[in-house]
FIKEKE-516030 format. One record per residue: residue in three letters; residue number from 1; y, z, x of N, C-alpha, C in turn. Coordinates in Angstrom, 3 decimals, m for minus. Each point is the difference from the previous one (the first is absolute). Layout:
REM residues N
Ala/NUM/Y/Z/X/Y/Z/X/Y/Z/X
...
//
This chain:
REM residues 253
Unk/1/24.039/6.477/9.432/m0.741/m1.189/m0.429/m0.322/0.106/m1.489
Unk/2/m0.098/m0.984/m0.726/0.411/0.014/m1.325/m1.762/0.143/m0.886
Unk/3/m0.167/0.279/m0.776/m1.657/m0.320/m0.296/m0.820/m1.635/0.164
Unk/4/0.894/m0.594/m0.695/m0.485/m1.335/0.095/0.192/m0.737/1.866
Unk/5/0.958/0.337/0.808/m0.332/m0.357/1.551/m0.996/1.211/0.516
Unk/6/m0.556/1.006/m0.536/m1.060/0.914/0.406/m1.650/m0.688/m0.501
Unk/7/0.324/m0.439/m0.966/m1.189/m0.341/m0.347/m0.416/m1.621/0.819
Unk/8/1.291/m0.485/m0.252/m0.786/m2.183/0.918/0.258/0.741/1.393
Unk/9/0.479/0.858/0.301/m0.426/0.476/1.694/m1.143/0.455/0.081
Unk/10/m0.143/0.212/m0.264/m2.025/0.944/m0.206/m0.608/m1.434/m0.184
Unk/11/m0.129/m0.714/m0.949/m0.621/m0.976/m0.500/0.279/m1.180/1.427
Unk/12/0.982/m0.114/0.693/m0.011/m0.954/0.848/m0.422/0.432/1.298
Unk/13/m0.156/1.415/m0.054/m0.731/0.659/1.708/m1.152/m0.280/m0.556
Unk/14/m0.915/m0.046/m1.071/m1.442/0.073/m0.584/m0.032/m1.605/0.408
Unk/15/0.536/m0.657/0.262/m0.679/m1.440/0.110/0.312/m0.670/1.902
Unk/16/0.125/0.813/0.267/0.198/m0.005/1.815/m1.330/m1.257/0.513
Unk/17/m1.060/0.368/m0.425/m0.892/m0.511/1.421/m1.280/0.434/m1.091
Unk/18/m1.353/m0.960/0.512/m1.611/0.441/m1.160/m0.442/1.168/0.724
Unk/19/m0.694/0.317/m0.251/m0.898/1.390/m0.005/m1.237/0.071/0.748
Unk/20/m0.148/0.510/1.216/m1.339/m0.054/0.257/m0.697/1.313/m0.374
Unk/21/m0.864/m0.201/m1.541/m0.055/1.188/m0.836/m1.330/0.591/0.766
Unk/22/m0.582/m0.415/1.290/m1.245/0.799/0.263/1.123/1.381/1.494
Unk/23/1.304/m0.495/m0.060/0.651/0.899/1.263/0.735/1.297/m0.571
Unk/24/m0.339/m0.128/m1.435/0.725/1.498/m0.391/m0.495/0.558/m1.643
Unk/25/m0.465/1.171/0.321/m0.192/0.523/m0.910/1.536/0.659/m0.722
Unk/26/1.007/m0.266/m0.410/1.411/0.581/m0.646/m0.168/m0.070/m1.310
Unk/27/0.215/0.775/m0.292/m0.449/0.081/m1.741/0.931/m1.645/m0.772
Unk/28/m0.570/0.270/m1.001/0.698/m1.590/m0.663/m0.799/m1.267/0.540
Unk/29/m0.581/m0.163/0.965/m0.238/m0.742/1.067/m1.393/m1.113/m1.422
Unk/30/m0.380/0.859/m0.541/m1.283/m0.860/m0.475/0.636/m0.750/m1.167
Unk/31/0.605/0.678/m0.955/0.789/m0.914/m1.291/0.978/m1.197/0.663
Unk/32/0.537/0.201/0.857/0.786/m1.005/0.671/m0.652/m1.156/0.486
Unk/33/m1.635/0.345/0.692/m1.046/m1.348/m0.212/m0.517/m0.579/m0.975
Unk/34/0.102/0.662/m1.197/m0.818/0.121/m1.501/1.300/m1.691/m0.258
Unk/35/1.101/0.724/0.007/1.415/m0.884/m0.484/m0.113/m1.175/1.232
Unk/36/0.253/m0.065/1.017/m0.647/m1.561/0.574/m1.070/m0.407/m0.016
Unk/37/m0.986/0.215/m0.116/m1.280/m0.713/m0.581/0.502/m0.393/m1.266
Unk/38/0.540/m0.016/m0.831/0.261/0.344/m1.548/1.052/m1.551/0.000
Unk/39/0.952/m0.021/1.040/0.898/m0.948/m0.023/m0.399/m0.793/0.656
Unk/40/m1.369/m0.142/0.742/m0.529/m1.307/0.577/m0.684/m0.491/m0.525
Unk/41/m0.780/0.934/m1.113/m0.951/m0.424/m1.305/0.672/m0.936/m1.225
Unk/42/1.654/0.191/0.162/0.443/m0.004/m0.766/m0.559/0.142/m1.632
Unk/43/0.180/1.352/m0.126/m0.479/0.778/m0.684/1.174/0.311/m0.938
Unk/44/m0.518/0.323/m1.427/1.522/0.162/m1.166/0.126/1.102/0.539
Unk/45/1.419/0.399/m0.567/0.380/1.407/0.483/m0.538/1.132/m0.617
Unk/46/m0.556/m0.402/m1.047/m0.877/1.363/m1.241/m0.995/0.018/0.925
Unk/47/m1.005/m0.748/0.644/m1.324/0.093/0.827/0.527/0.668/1.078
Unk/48/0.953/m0.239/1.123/0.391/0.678/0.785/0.459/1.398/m0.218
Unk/49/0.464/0.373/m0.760/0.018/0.958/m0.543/m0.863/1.215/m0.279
Unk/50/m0.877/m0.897/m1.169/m1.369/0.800/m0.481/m0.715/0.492/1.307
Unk/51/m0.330/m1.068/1.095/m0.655/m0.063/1.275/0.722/1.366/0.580
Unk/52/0.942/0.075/0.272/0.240/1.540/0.740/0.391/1.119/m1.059
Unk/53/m0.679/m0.289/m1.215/0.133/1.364/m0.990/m1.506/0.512/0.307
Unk/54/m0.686/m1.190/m0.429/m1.323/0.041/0.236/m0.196/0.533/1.452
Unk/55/0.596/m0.179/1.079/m0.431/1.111/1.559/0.741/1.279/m0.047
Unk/56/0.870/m0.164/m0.984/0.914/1.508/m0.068/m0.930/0.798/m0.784
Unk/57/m0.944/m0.259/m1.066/m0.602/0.519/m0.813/m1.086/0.825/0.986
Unk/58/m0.496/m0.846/0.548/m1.483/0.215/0.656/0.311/0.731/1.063
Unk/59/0.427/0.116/0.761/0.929/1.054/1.139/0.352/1.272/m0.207
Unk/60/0.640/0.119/m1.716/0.153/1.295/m0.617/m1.473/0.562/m0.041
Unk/61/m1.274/m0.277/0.025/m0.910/0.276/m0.487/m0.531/0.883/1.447
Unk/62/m0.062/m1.194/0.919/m0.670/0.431/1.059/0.433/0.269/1.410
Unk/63/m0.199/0.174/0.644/0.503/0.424/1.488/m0.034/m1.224/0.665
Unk/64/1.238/m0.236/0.528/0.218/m1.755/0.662/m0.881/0.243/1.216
Unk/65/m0.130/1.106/0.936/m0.919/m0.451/1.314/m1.353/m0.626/m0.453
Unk/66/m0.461/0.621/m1.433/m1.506/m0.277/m0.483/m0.212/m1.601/m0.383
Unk/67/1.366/m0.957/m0.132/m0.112/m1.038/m0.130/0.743/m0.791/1.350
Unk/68/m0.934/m1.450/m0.084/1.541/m1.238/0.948/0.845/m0.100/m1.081
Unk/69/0.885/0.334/0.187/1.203/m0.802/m0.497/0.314/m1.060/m0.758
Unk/70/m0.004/m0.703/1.355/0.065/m1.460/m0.330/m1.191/m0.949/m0.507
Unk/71/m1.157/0.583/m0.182/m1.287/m0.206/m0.782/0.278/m0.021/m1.512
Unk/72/0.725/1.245/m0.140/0.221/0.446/m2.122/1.188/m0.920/0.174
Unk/73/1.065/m0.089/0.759/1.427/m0.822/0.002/m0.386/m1.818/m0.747
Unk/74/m1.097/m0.300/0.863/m0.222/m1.141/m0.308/m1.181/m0.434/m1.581
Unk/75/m0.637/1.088/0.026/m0.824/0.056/m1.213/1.197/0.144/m1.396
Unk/76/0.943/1.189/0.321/0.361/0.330/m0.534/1.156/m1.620/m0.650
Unk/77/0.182/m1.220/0.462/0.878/m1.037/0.205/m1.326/m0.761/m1.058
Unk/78/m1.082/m0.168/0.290/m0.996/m0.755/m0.385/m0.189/0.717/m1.283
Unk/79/m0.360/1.336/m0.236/m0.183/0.138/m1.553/1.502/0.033/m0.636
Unk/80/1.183/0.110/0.472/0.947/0.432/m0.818/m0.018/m1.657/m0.830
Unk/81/m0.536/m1.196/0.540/0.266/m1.388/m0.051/m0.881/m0.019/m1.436
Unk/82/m1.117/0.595/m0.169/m0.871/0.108/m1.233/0.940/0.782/m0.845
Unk/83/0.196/1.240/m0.056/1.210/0.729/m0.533/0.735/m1.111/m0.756
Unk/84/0.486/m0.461/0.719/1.476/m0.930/m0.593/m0.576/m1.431/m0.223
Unk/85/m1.018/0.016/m0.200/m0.341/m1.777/m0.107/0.778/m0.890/0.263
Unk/86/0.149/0.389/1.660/0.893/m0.565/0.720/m1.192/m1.368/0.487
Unk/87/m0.049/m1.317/m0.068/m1.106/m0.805/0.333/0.508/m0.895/1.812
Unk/88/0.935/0.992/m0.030/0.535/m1.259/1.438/m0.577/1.219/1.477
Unk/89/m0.867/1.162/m0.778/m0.652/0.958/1.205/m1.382/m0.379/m0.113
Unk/90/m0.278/m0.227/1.580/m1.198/m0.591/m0.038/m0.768/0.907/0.850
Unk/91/m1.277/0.494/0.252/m0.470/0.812/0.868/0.064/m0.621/1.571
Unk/92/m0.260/m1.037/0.065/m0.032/m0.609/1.232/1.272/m0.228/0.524
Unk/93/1.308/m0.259/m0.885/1.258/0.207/0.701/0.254/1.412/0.475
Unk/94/0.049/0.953/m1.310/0.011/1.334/0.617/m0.564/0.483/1.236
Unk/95/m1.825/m0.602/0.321/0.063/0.502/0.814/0.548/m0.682/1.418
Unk/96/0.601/m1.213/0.453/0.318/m0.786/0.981/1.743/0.861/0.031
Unk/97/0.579/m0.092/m1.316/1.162/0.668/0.516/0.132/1.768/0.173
Unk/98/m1.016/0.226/0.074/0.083/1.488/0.054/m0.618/0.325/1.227
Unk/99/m1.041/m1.013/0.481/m0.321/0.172/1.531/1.124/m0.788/1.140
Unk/100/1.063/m0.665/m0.970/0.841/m0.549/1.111/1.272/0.727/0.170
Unk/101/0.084/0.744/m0.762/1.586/0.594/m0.213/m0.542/1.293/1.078
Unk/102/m1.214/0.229/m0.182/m0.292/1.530/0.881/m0.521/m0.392/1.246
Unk/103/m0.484/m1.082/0.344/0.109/m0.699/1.488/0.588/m1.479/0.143
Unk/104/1.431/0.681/0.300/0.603/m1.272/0.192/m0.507/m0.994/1.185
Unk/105/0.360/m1.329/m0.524/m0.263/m0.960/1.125/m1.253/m0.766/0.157
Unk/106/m0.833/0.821/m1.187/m1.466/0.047/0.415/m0.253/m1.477/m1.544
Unk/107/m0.537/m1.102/0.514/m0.450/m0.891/m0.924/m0.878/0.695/m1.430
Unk/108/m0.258/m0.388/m1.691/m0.425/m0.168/m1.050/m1.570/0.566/0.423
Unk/109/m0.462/0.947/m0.474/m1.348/0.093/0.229/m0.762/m1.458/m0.014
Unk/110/m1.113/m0.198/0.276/m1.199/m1.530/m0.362/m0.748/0.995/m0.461
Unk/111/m0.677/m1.074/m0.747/m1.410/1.035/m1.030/m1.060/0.390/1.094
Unk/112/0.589/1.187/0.317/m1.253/0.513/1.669/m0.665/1.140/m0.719
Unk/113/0.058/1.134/0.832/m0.812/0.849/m0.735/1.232/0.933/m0.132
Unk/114/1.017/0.154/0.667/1.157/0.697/m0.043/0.707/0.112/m1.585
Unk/115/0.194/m1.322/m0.190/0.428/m0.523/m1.140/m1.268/0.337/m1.173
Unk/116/m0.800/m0.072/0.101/m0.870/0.991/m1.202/0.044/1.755/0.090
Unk/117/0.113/0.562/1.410/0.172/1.236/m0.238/1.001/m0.034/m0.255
Unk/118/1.248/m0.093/m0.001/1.016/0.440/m0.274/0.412/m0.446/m2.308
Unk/119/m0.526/m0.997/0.329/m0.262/m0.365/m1.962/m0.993/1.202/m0.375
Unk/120/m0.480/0.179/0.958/m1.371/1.154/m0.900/0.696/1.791/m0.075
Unk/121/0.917/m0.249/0.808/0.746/1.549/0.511/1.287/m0.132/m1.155
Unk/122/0.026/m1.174/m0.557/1.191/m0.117/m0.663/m0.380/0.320/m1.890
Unk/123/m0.929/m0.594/m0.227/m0.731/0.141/m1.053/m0.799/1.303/m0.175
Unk/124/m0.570/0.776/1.002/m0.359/1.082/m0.179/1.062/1.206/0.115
Unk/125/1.221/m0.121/0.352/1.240/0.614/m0.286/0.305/0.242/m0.951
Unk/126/0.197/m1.752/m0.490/0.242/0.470/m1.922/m0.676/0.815/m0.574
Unk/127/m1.324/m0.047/m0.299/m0.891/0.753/m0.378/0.176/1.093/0.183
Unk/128/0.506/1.158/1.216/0.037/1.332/0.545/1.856/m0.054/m0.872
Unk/129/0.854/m0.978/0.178/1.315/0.292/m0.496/m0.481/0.574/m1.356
Unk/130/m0.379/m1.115/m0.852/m0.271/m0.002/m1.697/m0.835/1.159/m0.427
Unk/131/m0.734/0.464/0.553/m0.993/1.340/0.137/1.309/1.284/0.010
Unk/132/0.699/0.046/1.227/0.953/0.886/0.117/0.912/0.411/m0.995
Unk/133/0.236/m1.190/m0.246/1.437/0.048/m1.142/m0.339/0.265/m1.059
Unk/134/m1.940/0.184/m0.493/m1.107/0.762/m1.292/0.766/m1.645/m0.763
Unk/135/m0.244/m1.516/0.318/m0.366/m1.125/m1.047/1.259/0.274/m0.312
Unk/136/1.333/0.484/m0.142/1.423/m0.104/m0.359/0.941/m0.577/0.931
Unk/137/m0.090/m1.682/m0.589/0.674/m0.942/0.662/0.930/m0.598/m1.329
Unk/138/0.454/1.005/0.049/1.283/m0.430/m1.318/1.180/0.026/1.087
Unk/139/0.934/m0.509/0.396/0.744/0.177/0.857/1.531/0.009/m1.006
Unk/140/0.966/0.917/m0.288/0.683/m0.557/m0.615/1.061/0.114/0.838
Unk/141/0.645/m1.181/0.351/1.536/m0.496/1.113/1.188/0.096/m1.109
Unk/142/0.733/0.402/0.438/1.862/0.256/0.103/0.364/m1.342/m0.040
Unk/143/m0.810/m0.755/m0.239/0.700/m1.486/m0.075/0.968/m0.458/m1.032
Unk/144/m1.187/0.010/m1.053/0.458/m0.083/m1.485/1.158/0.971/m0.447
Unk/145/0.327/1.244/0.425/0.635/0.615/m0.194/1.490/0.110/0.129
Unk/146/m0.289/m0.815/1.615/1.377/m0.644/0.775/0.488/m0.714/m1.354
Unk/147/m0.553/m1.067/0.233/0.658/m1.241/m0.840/0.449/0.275/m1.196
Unk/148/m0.909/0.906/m0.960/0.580/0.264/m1.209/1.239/1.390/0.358
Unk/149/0.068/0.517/0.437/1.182/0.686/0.639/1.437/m0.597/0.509
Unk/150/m0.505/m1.340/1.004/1.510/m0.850/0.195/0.559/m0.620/m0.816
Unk/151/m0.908/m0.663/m1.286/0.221/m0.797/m1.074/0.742/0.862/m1.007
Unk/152/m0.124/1.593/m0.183/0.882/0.489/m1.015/1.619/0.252/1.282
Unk/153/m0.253/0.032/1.120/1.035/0.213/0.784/1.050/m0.631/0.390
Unk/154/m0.553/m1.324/m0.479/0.904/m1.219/0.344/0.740/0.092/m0.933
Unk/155/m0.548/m0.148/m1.665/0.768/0.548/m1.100/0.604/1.123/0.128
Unk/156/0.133/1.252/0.381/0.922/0.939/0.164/1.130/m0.573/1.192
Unk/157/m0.011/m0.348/0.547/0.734/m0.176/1.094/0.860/m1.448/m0.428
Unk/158/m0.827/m0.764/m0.325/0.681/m1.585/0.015/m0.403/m0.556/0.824
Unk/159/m0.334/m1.838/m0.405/m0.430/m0.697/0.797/0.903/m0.209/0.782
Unk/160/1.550/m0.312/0.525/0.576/0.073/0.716/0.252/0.841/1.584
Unk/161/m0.292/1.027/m0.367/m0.554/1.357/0.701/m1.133/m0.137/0.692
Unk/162/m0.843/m0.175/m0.914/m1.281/0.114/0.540/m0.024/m1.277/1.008
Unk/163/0.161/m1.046/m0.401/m0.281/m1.573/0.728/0.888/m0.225/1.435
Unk/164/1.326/1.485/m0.140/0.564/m0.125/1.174/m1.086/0.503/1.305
Unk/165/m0.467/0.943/0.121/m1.066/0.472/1.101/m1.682/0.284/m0.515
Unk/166/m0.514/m0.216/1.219/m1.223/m0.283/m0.199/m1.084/1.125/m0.085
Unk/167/0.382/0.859/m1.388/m0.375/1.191/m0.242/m1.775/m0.490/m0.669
Unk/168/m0.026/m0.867/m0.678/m1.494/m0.638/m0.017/m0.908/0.308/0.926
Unk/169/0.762/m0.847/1.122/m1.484/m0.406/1.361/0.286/0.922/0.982
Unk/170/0.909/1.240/m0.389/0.102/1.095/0.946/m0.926/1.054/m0.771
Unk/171/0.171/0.192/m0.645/m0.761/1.180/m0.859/m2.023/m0.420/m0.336
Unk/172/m0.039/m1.161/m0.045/m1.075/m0.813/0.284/m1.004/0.259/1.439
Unk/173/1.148/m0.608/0.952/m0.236/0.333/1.452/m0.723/1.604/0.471
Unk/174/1.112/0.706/m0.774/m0.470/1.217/0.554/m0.612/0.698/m0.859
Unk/175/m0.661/m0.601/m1.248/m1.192/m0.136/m0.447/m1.581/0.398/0.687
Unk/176/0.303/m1.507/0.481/m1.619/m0.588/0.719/0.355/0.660/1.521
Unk/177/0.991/0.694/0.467/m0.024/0.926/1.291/m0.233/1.487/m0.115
Unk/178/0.006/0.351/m1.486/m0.264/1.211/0.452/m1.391/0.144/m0.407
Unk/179/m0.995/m0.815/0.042/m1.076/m0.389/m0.184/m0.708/0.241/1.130
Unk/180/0.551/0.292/1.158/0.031/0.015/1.151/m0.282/1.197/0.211
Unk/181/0.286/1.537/m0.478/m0.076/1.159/m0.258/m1.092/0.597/m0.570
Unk/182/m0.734/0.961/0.158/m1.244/0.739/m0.874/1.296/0.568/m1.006
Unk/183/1.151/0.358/m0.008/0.470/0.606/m0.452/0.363/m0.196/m1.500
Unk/184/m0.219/m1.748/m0.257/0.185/m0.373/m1.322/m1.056/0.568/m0.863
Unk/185/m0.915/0.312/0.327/m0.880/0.741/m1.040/0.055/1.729/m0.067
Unk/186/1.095/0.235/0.005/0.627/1.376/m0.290/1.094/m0.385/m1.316
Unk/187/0.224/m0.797/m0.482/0.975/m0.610/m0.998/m0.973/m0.477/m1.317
Unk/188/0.449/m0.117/m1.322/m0.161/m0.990/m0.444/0.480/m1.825/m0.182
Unk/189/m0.650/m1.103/m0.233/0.360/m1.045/0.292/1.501/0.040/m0.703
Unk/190/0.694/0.485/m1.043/0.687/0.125/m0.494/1.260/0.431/0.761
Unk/191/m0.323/1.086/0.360/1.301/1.174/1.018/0.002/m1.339/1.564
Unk/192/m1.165/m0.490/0.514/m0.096/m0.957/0.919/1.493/m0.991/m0.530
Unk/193/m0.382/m0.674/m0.801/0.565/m1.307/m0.496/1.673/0.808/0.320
Unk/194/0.391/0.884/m1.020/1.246/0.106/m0.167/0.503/0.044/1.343
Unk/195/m0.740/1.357/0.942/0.129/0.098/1.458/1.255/m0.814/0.645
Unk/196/m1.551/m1.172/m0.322/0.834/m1.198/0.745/1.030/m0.404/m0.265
Unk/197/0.106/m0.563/m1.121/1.236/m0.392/m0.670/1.212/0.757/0.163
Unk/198/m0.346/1.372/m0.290/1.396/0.737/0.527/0.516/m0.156/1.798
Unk/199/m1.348/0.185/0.337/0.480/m0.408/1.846/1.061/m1.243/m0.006
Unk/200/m0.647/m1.582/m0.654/0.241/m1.105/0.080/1.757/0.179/m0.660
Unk/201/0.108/0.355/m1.357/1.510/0.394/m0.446/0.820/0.660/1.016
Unk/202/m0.063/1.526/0.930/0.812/0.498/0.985/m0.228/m0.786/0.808
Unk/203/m0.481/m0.992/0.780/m0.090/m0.458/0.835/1.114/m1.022/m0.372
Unk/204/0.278/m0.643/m1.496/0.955/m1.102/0.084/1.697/0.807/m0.874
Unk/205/m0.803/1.604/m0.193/1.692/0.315/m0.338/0.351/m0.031/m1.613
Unk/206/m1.383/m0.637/m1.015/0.287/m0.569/m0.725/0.122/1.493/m1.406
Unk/207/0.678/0.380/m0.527/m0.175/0.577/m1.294/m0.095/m0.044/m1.039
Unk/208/m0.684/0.506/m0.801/m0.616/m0.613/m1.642/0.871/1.009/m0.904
Unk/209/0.939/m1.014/m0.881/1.021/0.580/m0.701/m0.516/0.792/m1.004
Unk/210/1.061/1.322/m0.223/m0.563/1.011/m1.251/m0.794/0.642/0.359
Unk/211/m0.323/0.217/1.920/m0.761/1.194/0.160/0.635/0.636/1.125
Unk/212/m0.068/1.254/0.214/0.600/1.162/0.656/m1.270/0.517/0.791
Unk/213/m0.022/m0.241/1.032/m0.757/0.673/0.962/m0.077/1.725/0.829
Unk/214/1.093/0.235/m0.543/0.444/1.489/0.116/m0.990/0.518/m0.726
Unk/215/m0.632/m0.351/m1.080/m0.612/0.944/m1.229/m1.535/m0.730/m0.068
Unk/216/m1.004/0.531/0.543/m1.366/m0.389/m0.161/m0.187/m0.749/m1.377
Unk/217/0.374/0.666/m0.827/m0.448/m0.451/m1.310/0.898/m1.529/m0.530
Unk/218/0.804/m0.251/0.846/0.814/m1.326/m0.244/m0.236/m1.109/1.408
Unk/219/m1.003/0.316/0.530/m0.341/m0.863/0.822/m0.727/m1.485/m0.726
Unk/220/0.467/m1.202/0.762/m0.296/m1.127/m0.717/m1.310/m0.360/m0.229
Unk/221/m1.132/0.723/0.730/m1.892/m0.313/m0.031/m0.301/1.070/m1.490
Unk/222/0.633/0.525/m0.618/m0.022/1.314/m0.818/m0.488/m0.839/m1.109
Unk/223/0.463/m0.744/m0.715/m0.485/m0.734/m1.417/m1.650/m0.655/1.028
Unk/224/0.168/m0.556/0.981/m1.198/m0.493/0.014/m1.072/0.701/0.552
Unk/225/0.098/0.777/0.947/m0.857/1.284/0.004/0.340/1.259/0.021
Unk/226/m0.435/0.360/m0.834/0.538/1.922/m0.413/m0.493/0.922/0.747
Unk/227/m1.198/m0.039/0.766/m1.110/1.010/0.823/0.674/m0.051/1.608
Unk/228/1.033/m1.047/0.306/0.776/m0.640/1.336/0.661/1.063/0.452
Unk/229/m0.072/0.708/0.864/1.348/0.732/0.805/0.975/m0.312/0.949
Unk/230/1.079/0.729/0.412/0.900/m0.975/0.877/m0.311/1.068/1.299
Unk/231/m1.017/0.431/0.035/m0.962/0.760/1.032/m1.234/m0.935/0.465
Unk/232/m0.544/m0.979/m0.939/m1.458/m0.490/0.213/1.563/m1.517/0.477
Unk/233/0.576/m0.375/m0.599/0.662/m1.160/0.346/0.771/m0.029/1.748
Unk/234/0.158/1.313/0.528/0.510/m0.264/1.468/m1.302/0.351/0.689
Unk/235/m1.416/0.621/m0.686/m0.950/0.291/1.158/m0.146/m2.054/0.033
Unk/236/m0.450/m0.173/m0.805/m0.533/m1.486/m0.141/0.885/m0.728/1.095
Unk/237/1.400/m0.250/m0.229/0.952/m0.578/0.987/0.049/0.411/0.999
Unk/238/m0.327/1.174/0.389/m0.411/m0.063/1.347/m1.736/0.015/0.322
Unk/239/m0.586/0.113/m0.325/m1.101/m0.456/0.257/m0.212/m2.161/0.418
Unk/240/0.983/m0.715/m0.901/m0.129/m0.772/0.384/0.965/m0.910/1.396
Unk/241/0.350/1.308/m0.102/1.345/m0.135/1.090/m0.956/0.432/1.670
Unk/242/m1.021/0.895/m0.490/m0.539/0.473/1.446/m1.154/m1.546/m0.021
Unk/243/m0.121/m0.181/m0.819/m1.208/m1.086/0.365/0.972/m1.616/0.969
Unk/244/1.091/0.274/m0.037/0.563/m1.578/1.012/0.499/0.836/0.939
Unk/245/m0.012/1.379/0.018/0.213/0.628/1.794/m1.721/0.230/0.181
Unk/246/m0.996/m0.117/m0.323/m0.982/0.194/1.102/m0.423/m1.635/0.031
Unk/247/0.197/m0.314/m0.355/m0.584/m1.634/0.052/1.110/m0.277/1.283
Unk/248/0.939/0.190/0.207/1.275/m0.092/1.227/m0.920/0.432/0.486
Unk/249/m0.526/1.163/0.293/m0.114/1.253/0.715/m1.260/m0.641/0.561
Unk/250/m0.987/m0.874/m0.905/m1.077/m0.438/0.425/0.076/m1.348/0.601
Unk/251/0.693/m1.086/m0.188/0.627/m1.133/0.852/0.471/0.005/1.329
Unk/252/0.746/1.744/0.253/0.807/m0.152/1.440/m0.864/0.678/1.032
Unk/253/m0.725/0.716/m0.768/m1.711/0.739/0.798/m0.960/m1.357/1.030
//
C-alpha cells in the first residue's frame, strides 16, 4: 500500500460512525471531542487549534485523573476563542455544544441551574488553565509557517507541478490533525510546519528540483530551516500517521 492510500485509509476508517465519548476512555479520545465541538462551533481553524494546544499544554502540567477532561476540553475551546479573537465563540454556544456532543440526543441546555453550573465550571477552568500555564498564553501555531513554506515551494517546484496535486490542502489537513496528538509539543512550530509538508509532498510523489535526498545537507527544507533533521522529519510523519490509526482505532471501538 502506497503512503498516500495508507494515509485516506486511516482517515476514512476515522470517520465510520460519532462517538459515544462517555463509553471509552482510549487515549486520543478527548482532542477528537475538542475538534467536533470546534466544527459545530464552526470555529477558524487557528482557534481550533490553539483550543487543543491550550489542553495539550495543561495536561503536560498535571495528572489527567486530577482533572474531567472534558471540563478543561471545553474551557479549553472557550478561552482559546479570546486567544484568537475569534468573535463567532460564544460562551453559551460552547457550552450547549459541548454538553451535546458528550450526551448525545440530549436537547440545548434552558437557563436551569444545570446550565449555570456548568458556565460556572467552565469559567472557573479557565482560570485554573491560565494559572497553570504561569499567564503564558502566547500560543505560537505552525500555521504561518506552513504557508510561508508552500509559497517558496510552489516557486521551486513550478506552478504547473504544484497545481497538478493537492499538496496545499494535504499538508494543511494534516496540519490541524496532528493537533490531535500531545505529541506536537515535542517539536518546534517550525520542524511541525515542514513535517507536514514533507508528509503532504511523499504522499503525492512530488520532488523539488536541485535537491538530493541521499545527503542530509541537500535536503530541500535545508535553506529554510537549518536546525531540521531527516530524523525529527520521519518521527513527525509518523507521529501524524499514528494519529488517523487511533482515531480508526477509536471509531470501530
Amino acid at each position: 500500500m502506497s503512503l498516500q492510500q495508507h494515509v485516506e485509509s486511516s482517515k476514512a476508517q476515522a470517520q465510520l460512525k460519532p462517538l459515544d465519548y462517555r463509553k471509552t476512555n482510549m487515549p486520543g479520545i478527548v482532542p477528537l471531542y475538542i475538534f467536533e465541538c470546534a466544527t459545530k462551533l464552526k470555529m477558524k481553524p487557528l482557534t481550533a487549534a490553539c483550543a487543543a494546544i491550550v489542553y495539550h499544554r495543561f495536561f503536560k502540567e498535571v495528572k489527567p485523573t486530577d482533572y474531567d477532561e472534558f471540563l478543561i476540553a471545553a474551557s479549553s475551546l472557550y478561552l482559546a476563542g479570546k486567544i484568537k479573537d475569534d468573535d463567532s465563540v460564544k460562551i453559551r454556544d460552547v457550552i450547549n455544544v459541548a454538553y451535546c456532543t458528550l450526551n448525545r440526543g440530549n436537547a440545548p441546555l434552558d437557563l436551569n441551574d444545570e446550565y449555570w453550573s456548568m458556565r460556572d465550571a467552565i469559567v472557573q477552568a479557565e482560570l485554573l488553565i491560565t494559572r497553570t500555564l504561569g499567564f503564558d498564553l502566547n500560543i505560537d501555531l505552525a500555521h504561518k509557517y506552513l504557508l510561508y513554506y508552500m509559497k517558496t515551494l510552489q516557486d521551486w517546484v513550478g506552478a504547473e507541478v504544484w497545481n497538478s496535486v493537492p499538496i496545499a490542502k494535504a499538508a494543511a489537513s494534516y496540519l490541524q490533525d496532528f493537533h490531535h496528538s500531545a505529541n506536537i509539543l515535542k517539536y518546534k512550530p517550525t520542524h511541525v510546519a515542514i513535517g507536514c509538508l514533507s508528509l503532504a509532498m511523499q504522499t503525492y510523489g512530488i520532488q523539488v528540483p536541485l535537491t538530493d535526498e541521499a545527503e542530509e545537507g541537500s535536503m530541500w527544507y535545508k535553506p529554510l530551516v537549518k536546525d531540521f533533521t531527516r530524523e525529527q522529519q520521519w518521527e513527525i510523519i509518523e507521529n501524524v500517521i499514528e494519529v488517523y490509526k487511533n482515531e480508526a482505532l477509536l471509531k470501530a471501538a
